[in-house]
PDB file of N, CA, C and O in Angstrom:
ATOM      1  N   UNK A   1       6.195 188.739 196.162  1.00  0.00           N
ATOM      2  CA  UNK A   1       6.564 187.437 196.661  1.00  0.00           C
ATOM      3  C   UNK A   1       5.491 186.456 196.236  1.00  0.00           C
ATOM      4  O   UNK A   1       4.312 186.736 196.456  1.00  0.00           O
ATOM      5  N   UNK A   2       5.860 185.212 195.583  1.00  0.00           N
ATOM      6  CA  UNK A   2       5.436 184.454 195.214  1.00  0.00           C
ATOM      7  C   UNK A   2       4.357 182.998 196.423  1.00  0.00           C
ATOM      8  O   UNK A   2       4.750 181.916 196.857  1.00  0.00           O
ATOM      9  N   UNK A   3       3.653 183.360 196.501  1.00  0.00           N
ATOM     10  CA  UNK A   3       2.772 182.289 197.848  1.00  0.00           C
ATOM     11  C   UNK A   3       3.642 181.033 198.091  1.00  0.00           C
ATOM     12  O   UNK A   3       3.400 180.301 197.132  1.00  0.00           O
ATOM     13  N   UNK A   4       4.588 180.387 198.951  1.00  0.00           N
ATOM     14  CA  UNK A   4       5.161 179.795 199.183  1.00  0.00           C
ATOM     15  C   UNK A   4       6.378 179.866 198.930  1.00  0.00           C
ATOM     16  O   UNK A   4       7.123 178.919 199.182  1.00  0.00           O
ATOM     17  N   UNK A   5       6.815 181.002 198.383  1.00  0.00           N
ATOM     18  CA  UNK A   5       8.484 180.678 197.686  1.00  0.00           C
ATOM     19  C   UNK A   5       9.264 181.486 198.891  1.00  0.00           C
ATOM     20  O   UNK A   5      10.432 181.692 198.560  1.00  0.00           O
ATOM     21  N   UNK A   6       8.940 182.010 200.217  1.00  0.00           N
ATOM     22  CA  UNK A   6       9.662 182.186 201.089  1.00  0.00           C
ATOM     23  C   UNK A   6      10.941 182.846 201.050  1.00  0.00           C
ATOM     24  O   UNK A   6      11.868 182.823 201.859  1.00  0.00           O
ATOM     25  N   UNK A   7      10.740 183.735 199.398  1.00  0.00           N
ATOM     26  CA  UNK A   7      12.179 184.680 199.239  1.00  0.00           C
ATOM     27  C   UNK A   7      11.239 185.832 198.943  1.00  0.00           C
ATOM     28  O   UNK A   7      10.164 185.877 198.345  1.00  0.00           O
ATOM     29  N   UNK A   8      12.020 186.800 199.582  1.00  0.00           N
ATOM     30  CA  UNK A   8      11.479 188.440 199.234  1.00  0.00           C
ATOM     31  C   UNK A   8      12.117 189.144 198.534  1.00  0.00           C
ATOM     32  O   UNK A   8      13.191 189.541 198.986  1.00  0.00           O
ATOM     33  N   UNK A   9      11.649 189.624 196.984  1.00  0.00           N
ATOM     34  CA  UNK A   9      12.872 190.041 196.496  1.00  0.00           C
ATOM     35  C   UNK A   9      13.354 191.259 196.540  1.00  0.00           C
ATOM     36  O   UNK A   9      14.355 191.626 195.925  1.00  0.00           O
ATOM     37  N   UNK A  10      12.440 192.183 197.512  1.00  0.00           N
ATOM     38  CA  UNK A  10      13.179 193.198 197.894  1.00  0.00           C
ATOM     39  C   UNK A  10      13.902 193.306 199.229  1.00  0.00           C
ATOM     40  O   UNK A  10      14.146 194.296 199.919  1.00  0.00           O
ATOM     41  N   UNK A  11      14.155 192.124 199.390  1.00  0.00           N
ATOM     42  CA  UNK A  11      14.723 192.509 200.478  1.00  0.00           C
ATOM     43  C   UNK A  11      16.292 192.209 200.510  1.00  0.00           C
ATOM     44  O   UNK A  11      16.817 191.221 199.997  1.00  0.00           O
ATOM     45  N   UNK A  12      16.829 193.039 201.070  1.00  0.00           N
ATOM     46  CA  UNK A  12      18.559 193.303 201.095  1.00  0.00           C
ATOM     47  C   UNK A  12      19.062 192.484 201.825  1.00  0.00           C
ATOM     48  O   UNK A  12      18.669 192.172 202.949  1.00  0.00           O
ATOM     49  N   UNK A  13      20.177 191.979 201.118  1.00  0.00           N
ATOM     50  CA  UNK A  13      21.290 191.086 201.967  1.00  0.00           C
ATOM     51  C   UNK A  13      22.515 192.167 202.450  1.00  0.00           C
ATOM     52  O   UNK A  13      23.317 192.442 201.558  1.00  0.00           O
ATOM     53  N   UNK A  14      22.678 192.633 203.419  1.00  0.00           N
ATOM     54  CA  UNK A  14      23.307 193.297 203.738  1.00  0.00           C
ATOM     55  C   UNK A  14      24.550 192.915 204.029  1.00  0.00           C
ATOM     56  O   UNK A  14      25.028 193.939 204.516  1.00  0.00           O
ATOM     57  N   UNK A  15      25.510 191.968 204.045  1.00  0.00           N
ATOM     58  CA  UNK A  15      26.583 191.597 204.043  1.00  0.00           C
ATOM     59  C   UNK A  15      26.690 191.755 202.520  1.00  0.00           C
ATOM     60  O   UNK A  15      27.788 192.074 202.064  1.00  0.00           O
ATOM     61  N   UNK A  16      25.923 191.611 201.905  1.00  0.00           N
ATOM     62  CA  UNK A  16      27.304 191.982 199.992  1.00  0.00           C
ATOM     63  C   UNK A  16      26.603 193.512 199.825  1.00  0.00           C
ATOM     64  O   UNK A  16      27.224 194.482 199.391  1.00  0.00           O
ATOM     65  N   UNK A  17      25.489 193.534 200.164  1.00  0.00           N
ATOM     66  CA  UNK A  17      25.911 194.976 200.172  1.00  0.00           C
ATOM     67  C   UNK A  17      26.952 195.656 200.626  1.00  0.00           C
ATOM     68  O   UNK A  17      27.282 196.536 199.831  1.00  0.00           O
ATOM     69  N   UNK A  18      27.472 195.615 201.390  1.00  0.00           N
ATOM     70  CA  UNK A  18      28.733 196.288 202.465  1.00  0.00           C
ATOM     71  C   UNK A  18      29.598 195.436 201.788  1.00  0.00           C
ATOM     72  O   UNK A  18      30.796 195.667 201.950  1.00  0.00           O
ATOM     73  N   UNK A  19      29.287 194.514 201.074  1.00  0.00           N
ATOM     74  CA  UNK A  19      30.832 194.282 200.395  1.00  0.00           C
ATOM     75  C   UNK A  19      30.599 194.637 199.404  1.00  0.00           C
ATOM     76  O   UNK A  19      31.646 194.333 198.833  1.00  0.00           O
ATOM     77  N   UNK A  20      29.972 195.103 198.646  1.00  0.00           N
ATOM     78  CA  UNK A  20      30.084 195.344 197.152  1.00  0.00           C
ATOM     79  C   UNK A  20      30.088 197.705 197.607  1.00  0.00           C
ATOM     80  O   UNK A  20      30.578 198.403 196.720  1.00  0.00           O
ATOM     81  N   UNK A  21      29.710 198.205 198.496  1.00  0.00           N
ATOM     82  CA  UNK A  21      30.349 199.616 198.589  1.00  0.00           C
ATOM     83  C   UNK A  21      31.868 199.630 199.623  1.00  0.00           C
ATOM     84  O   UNK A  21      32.379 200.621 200.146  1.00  0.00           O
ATOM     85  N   UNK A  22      32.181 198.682 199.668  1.00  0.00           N
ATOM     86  CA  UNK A  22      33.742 198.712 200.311  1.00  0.00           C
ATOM     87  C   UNK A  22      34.230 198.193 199.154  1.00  0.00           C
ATOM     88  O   UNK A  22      35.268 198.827 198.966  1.00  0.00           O
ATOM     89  N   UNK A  23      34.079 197.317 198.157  1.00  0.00           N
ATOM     90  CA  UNK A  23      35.042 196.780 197.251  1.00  0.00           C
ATOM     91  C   UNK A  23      34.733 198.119 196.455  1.00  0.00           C
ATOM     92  O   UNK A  23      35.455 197.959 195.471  1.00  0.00           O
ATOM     93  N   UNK A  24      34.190 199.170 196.304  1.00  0.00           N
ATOM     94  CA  UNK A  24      33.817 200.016 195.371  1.00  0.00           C
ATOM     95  C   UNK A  24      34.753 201.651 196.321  1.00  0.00           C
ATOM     96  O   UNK A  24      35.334 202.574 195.750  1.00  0.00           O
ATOM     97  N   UNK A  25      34.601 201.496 197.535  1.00  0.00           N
ATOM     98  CA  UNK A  25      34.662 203.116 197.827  1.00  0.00           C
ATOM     99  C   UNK A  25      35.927 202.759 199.283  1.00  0.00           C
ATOM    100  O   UNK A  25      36.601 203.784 199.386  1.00  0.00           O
ATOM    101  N   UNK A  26      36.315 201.894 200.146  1.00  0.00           N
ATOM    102  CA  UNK A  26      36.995 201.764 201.098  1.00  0.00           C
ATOM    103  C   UNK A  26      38.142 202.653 201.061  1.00  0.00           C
ATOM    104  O   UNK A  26      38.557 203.244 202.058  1.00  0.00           O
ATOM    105  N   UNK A  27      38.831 202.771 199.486  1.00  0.00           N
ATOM    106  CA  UNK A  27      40.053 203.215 199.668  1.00  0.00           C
ATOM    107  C   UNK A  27      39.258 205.051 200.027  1.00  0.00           C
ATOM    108  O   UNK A  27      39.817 205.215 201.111  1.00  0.00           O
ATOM    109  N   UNK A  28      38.910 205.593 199.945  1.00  0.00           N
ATOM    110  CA  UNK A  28      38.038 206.715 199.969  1.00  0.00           C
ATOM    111  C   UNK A  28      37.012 206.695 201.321  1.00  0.00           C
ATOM    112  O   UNK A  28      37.073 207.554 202.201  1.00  0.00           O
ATOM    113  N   UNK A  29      36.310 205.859 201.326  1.00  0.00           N
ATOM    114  CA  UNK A  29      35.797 206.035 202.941  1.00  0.00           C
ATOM    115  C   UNK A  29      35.845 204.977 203.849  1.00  0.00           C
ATOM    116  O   UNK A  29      35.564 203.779 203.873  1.00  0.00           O
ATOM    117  N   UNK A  30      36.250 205.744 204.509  1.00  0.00           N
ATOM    118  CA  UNK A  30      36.899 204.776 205.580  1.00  0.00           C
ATOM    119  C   UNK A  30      35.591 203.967 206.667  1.00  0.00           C
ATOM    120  O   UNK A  30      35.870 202.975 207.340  1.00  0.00           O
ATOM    121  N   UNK A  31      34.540 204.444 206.664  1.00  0.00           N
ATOM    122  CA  UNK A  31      33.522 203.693 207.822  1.00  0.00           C
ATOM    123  C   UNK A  31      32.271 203.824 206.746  1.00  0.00           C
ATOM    124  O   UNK A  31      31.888 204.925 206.353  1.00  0.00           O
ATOM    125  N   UNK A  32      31.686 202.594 206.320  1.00  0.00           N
ATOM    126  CA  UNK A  32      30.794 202.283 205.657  1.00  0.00           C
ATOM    127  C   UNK A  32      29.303 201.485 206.595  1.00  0.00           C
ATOM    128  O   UNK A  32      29.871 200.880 207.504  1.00  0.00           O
ATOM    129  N   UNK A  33      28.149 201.301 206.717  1.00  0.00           N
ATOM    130  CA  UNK A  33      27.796 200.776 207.663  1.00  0.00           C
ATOM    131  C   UNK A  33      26.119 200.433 207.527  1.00  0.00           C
ATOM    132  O   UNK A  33      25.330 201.192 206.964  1.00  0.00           O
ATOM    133  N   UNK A  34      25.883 199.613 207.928  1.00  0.00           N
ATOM    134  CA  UNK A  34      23.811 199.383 207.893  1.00  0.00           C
ATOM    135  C   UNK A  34      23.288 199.426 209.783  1.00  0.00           C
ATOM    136  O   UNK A  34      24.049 198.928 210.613  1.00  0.00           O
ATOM    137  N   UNK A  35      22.122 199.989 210.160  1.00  0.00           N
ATOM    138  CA  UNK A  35      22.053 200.105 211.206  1.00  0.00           C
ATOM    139  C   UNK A  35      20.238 200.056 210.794  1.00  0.00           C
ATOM    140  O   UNK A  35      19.659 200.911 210.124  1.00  0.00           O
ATOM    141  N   UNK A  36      19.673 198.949 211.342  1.00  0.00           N
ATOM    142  CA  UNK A  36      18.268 199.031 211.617  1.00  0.00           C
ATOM    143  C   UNK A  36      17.667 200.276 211.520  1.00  0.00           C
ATOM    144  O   UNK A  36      16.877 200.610 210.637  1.00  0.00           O
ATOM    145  N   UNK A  37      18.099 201.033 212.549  1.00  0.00           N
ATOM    146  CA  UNK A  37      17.192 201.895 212.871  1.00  0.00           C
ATOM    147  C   UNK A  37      17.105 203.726 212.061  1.00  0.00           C
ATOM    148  O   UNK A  37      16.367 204.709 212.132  1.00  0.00           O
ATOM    149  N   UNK A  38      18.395 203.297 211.318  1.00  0.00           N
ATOM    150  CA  UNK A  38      19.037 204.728 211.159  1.00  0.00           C
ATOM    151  C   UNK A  38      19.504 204.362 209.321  1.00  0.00           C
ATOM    152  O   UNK A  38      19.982 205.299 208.682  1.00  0.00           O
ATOM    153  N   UNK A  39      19.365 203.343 208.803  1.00  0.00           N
ATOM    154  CA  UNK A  39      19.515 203.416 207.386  1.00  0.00           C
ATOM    155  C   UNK A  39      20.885 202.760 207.092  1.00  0.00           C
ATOM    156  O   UNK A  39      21.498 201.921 207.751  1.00  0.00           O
ATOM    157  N   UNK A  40      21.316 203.591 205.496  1.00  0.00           N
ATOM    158  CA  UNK A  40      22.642 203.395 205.233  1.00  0.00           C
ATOM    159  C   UNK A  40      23.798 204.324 205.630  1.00  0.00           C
ATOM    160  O   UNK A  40      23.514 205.517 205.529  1.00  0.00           O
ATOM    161  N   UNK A  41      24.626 204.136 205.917  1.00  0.00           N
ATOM    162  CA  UNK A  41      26.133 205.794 205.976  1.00  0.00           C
ATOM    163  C   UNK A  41      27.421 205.252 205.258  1.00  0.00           C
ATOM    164  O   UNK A  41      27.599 204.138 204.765  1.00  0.00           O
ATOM    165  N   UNK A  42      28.060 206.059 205.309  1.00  0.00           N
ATOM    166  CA  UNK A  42      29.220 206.309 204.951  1.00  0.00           C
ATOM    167  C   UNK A  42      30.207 207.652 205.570  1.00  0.00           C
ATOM    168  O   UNK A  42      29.844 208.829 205.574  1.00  0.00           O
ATOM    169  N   UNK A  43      31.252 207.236 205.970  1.00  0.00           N
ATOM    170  CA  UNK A  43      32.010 208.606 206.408  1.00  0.00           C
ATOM    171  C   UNK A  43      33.241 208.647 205.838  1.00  0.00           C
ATOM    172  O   UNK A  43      34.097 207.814 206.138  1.00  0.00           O
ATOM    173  N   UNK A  44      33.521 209.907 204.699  1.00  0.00           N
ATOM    174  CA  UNK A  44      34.665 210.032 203.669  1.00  0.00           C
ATOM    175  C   UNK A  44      36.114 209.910 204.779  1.00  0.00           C
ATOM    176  O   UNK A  44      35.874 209.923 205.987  1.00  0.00           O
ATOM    177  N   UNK A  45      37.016 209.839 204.493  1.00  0.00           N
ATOM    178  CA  UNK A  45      37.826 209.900 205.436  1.00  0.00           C
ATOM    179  C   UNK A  45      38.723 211.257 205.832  1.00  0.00           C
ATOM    180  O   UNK A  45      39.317 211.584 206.860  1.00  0.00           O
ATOM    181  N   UNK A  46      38.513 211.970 204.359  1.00  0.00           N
ATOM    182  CA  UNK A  46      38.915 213.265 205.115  1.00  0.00           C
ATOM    183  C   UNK A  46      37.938 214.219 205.624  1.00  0.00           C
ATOM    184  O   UNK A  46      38.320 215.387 205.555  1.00  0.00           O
ATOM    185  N   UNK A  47      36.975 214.065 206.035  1.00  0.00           N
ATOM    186  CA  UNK A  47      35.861 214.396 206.734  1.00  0.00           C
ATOM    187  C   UNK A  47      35.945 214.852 207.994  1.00  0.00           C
ATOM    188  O   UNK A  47      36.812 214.380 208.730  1.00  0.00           O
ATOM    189  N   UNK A  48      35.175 215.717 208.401  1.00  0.00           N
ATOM    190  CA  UNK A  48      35.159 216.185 210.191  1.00  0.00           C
ATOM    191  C   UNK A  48      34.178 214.896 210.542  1.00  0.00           C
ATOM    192  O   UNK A  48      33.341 214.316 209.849  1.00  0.00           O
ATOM    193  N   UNK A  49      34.572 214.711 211.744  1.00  0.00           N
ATOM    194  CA  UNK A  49      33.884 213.238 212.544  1.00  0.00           C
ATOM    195  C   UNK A  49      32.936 213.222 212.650  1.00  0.00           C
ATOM    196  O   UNK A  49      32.618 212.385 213.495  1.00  0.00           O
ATOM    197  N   UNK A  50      31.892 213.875 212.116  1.00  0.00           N
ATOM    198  CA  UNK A  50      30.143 213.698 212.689  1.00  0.00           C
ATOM    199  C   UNK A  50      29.882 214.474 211.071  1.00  0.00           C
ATOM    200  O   UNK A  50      28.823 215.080 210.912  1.00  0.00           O
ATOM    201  N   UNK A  51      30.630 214.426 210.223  1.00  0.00           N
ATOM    202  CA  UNK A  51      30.155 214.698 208.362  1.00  0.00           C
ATOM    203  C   UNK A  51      29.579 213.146 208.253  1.00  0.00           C
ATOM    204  O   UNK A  51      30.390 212.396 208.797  1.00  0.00           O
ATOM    205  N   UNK A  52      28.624 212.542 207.811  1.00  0.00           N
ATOM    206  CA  UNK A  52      28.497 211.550 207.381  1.00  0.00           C
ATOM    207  C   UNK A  52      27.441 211.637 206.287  1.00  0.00           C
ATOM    208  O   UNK A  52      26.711 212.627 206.312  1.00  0.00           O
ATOM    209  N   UNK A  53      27.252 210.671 205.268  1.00  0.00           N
ATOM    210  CA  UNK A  53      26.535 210.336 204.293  1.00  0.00           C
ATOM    211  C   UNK A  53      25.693 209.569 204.393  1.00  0.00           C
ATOM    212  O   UNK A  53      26.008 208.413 204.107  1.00  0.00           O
ATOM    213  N   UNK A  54      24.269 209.826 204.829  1.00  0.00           N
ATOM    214  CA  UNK A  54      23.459 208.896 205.270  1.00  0.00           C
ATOM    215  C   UNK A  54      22.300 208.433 203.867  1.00  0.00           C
ATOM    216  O   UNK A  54      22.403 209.062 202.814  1.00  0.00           O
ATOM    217  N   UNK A  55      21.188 207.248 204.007  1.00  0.00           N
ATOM    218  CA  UNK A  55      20.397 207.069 203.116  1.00  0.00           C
ATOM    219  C   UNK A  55      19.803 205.996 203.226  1.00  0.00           C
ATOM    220  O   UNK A  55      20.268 205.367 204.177  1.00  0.00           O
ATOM    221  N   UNK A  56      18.618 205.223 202.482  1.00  0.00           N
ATOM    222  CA  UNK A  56      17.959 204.569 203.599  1.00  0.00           C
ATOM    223  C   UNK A  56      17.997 203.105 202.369  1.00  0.00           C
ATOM    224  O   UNK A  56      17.064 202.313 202.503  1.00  0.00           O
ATOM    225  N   UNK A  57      18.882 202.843 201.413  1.00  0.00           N
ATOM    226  CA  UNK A  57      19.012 202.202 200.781  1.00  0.00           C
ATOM    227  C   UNK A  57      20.139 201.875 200.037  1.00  0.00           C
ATOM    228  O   UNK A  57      20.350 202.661 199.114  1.00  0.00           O
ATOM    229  N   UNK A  58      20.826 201.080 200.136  1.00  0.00           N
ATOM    230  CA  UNK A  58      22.197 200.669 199.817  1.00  0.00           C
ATOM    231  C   UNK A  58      22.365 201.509 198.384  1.00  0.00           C
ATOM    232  O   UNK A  58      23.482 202.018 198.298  1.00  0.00           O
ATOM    233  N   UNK A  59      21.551 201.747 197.314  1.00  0.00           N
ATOM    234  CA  UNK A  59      21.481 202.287 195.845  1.00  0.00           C
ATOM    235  C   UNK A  59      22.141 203.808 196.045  1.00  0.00           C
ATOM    236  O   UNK A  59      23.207 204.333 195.723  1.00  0.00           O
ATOM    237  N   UNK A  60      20.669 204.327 196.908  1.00  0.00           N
ATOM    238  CA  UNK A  60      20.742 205.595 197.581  1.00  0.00           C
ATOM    239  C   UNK A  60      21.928 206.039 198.197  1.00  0.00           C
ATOM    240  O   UNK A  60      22.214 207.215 197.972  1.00  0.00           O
ATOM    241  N   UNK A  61      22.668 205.412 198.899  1.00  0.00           N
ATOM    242  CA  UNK A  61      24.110 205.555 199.189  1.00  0.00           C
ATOM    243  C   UNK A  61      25.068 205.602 198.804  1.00  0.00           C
ATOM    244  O   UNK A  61      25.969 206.358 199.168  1.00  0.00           O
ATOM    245  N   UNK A  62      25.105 204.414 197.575  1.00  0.00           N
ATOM    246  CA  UNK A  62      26.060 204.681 196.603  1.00  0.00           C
ATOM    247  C   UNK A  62      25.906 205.938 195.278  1.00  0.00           C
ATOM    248  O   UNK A  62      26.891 206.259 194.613  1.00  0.00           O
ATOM    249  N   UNK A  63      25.240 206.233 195.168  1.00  0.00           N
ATOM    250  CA  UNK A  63      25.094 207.175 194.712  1.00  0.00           C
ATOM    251  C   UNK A  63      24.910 208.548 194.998  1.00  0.00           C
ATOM    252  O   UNK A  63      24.682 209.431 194.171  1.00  0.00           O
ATOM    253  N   UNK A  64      25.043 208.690 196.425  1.00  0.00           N
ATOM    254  CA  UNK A  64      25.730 209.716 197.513  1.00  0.00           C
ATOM    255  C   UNK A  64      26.980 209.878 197.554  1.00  0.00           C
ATOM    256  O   UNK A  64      27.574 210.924 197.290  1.00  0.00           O
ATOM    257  N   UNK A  65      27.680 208.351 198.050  1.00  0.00           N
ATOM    258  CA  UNK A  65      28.811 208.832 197.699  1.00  0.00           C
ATOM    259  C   UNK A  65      29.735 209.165 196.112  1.00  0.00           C
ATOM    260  O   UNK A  65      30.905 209.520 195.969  1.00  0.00           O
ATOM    261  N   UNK A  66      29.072 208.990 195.467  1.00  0.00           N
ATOM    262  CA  UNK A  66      29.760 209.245 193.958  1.00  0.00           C
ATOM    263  C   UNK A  66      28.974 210.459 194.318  1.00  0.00           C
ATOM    264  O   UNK A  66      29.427 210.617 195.452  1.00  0.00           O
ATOM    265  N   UNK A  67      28.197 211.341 194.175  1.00  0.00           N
ATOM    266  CA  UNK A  67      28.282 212.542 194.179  1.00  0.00           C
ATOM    267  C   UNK A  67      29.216 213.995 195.112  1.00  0.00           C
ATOM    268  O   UNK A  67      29.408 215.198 194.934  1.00  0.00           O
ATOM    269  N   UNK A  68      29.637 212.750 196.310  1.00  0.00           N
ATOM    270  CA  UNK A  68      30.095 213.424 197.225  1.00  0.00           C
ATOM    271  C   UNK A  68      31.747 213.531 196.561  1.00  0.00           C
ATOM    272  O   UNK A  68      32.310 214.570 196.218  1.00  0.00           O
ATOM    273  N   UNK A  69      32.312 212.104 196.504  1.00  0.00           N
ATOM    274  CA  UNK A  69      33.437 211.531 195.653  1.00  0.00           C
ATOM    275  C   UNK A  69      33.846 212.837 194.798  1.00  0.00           C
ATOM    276  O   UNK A  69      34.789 213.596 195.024  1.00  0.00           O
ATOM    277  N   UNK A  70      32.878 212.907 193.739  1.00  0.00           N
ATOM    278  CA  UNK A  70      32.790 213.868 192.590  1.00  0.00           C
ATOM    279  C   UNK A  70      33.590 215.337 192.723  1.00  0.00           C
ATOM    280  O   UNK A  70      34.523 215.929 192.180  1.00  0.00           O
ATOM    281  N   UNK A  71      32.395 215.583 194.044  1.00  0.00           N
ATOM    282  CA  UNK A  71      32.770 217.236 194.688  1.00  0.00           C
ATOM    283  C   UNK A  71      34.288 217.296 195.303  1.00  0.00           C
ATOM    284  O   UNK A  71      35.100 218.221 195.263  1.00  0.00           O
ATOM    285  N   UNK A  72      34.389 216.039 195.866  1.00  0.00           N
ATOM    286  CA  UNK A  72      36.136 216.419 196.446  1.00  0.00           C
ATOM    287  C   UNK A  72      36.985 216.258 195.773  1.00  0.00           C
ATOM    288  O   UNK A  72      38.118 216.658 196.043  1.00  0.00           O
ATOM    289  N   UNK A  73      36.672 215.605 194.669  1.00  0.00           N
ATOM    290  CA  UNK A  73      37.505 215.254 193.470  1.00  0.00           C
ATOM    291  C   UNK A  73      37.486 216.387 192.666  1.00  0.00           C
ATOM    292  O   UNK A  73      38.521 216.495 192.008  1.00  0.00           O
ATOM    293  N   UNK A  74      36.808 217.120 192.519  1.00  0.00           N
ATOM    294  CA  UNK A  74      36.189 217.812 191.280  1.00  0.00           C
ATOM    295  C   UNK A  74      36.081 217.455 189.957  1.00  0.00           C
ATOM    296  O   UNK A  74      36.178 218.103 188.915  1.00  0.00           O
ATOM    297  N   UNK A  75      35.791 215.933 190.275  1.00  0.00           N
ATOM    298  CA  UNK A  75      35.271 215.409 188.984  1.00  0.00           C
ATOM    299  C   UNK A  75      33.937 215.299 188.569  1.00  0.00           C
ATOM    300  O   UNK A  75      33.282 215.964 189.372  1.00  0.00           O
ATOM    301  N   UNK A  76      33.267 214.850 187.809  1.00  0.00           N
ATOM    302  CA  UNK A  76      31.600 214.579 187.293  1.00  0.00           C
ATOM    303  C   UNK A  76      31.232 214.113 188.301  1.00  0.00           C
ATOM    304  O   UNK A  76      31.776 213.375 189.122  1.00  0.00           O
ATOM    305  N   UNK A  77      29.556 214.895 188.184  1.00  0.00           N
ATOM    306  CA  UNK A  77      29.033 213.883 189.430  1.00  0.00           C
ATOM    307  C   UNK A  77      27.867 212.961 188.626  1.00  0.00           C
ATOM    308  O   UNK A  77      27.246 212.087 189.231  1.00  0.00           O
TER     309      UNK A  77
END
């Protein structure tokens, strides 16, 4: 961060995050989510109710779920 420029550039906007892994994965998981205290998740929808995909960075998540995606698909991960 630049001394006065009052933008951090690591820091996450979490509303397009959550829109940019719902415009990417919604039809596929159904509860996507950011929580202070507990990171990023995701829960596939054909999933047992407490399977979830957790991670502590929107990147990290999406790239959870494409690996997860992959396995139920049995496509590339």
């Amino acid at each position: 961060m630049t001394a006065g420029s009052g933008h951090d550039p690591f820091l996450v906007d979490v509303d397009r995050a959550l829109d940019a892994l719902s415009l990417a994965w919604a039809d596929e998981y159904d509860h996507l989510w950011h929580d202070e205290g507990s990171g990023w998740g995701a829960h596939h929808k054909d999933a047992p109710e407490d399977e979830n995909i957790l991670a502590q960075t929107p990147d990290e998540l999406n790239a959870k779920i494409r690996a997860d995606w992959a396995r139920r698909e049995g496509g590339p991960e």
